[in-house]
N, C-alpha and C positions, 0 to 999 in steps of 0.2 A: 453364458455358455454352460452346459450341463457338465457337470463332474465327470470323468473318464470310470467308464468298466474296469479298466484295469486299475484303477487308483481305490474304486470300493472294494475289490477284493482282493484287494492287498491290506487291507484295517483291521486290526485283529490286535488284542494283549493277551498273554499268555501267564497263569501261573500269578495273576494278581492276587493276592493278599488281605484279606474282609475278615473284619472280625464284628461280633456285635456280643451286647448283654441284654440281661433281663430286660434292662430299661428298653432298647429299642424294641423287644418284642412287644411288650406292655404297652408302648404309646401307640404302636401299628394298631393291637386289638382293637383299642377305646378310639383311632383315628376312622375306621371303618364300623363302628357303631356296637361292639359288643360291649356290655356291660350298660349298658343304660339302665338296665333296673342293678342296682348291686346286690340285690340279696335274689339273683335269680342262680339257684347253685350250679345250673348246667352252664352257665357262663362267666361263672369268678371265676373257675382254674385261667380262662384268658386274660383275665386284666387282673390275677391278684395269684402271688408267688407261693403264698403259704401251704397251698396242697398240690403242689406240683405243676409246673406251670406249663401250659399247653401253646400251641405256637399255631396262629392258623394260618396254613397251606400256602394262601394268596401272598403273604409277606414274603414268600421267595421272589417275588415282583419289585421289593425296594431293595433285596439282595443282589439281584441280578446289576448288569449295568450293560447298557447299549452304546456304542461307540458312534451317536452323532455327530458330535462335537469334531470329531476326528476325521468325520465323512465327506468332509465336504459339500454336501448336501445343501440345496436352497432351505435354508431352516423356514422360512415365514411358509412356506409349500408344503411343508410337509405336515400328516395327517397320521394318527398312530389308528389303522383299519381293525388291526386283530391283533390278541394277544393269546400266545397258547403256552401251556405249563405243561409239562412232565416231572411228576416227583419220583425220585428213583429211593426214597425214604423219608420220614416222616423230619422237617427240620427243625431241628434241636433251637431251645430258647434262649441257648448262648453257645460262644463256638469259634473259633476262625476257620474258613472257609478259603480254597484256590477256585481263582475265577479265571474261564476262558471266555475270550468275546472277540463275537467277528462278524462278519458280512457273509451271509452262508447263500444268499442267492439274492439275483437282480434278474428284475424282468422287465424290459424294455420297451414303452408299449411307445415310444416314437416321438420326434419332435411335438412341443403343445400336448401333449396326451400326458407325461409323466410318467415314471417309472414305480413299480414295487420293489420294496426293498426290503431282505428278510435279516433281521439283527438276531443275531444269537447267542446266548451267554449258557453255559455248562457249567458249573460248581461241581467242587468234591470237597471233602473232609480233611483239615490239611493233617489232621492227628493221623490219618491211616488210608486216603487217597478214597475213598469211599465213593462213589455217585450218591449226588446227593439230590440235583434238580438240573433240568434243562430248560431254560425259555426261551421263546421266539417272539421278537416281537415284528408284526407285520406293516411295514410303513408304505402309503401314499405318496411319494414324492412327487409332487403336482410339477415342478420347476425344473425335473431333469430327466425327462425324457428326451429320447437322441446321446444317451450317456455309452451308445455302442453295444451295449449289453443284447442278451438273447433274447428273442420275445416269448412268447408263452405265456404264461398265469401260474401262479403258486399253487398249492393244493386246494381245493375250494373246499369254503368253510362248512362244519357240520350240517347235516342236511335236518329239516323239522319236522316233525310227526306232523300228521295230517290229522290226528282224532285231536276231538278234544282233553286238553292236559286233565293229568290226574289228580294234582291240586294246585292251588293259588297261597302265595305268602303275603302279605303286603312288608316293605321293608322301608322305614322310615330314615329320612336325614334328617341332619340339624343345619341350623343356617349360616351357622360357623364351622359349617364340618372342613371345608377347606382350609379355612385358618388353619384348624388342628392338622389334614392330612400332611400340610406343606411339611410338615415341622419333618416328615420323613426323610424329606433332602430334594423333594420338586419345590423348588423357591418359586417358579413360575409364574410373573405377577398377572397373567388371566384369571389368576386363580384367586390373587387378595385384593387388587387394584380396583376399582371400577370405573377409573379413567381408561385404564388401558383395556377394561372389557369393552367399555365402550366404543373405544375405537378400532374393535375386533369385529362390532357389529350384535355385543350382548349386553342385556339391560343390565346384569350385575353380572361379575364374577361364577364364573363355572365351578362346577366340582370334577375334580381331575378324573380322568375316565379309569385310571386304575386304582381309584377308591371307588367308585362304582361295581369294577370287578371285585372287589375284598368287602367289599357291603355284597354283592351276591353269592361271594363265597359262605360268609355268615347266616345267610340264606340259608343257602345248602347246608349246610353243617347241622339248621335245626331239623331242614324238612326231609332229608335221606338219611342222614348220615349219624344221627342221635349223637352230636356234637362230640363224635369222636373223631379228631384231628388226623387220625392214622390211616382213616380209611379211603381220604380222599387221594388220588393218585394220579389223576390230570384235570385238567380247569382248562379251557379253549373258547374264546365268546368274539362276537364282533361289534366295533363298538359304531352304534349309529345315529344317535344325537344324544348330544347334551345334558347332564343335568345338572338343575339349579340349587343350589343347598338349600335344604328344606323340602326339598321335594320330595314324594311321596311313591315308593315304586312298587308295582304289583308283579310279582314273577311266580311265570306258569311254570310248570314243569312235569316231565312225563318222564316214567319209568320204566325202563325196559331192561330188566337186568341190572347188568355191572356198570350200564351206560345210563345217565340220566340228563335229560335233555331241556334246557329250560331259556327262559326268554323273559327279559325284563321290561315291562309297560311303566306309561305314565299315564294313569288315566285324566289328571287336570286336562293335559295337555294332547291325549290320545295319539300318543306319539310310541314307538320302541326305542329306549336306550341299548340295552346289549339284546343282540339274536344270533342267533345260530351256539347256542350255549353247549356244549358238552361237558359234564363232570363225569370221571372213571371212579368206582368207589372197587375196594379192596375186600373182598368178602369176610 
């Protein structure tokens, strides 16, 4: 039987308590692939403390925290569709942080059908109540639809330029990149196991989809935003298949202003992992 409407949107902590150091920024950077050449100077400030250490953007995403656990939710059903950031300032490399998180909307698309379900977490600065970041993450719940809830659809995700993009990055993994990501706090053994991939229905071990988003964050950061961490100020992508550590990803991207618009391919496999991409840059 599907969770009750009113039991999701009664899920919520208020005023939780997050602190982190250098070290958890450091291992974020080098867990989504910056620093792989060490002597490339536009990307030591991320993985090395000595000239001021820089924080990139997408790590509001291991900051953040979603209240599944608490939701009641068919966990084996449920699917993470989208992930959308708003940095309301640039997040500092060490820090403690107050976290709110809740259930900000349910859309009920019917018995067998499953529901959407939107998690939301807000940080501030606990030194002086600051805004700091907001994230949404957008779930698939395949297992509770009929949960009561209101029907509708959430905001539909960014729309995609029709010309062709104005440049191409290629952005590489490593085959151990998941080992490294977990270490951020997803223990989730689809991710190290490959009995358990396999019995998911994957030859090996996935790479978590939100080291994918902080692997295209890094992206962006070379190819708009001249790796300056300050200027990025939302990150919005959907996620739609898979990738395998080691894999190889080509992300288009088109510029229109303050809005930049990108999409991440696999060309082995001719597949799109994230689409409907938006990054906001801060002039």
């Amino acid at each position: 039987m599907a969770v009750s409407y009113e039991h999701l949107m009664s899920v919520r902590t208020m005023d939780e308590r997050v602190s982190h150091t250098d070290r958890e920024t450091l291992l974020y950077a080098l867990s989504v692939g910056m620093g792989r050449d060490p002597l490339d100077a536009l990307e030591l400030p991320y993985v090395y403390e000595g000239h001021g250490l820089k924080t990139l953007p997408s790590m509001a995403t291991v900051l953040m925290r979603i209240p599944v656990l608490e939701s009641g939710l068919d966990l084996p059903g449920v699917l993470h569709g989208e992930q959308r950031l708003v940095l309301h300032r640039p997040l500092p490399p060490a820090g403690e942080l107050l976290r709110d998180s809740r259930i900000a909307a349910v859309y009920d698309r019917g018995v067998g059908k499953g529901a959407i379900v939107l998690m939301e977490a807000r940080a501030r600065m606990a030194i002086d109540d600051a805004p700091l970041f907001t994230a949404t993450s957008v779930l698939f719940a395949r297992g509770d639809g009929g949960c009561g809830g209101p029907g509708g659809r959430p905001p539909r995700p960014h729309a995609m330029p029709e010309r062709r993009p104005d440049g191409t990055l290629r952005l590489e993994t490593r085959a151990d990149q998941a080992l490294l990501y977990r270490l951020n706090g997803d223990r989730n053994p689809l991710h190290a196991d490959p009995a358990v991939a396999a019995r998911t229905g994957f030859a090996v071990p996935i790479l978590h989809g939100l080291c994918s988003y902080g692997s295209a964050c890094r992206g962006l950061l070379q190819a708009v935003a001249g790796y300056d961490h300050r200027r990025i100020t939302g990150l919005d992508v959907r996620f739609t298949s898979p990738v395998f550590p080691g894999e190889a990803l080509e992300m288009d991207y088109w510029l229109d202003g303050a809005a930049v618009s990108f999409r991440c391919r696999i060309p082995a496999r001719g597949v799109v992992a994230l689409d409907n991409g938006r990054c906001l840059l801060a002039a």
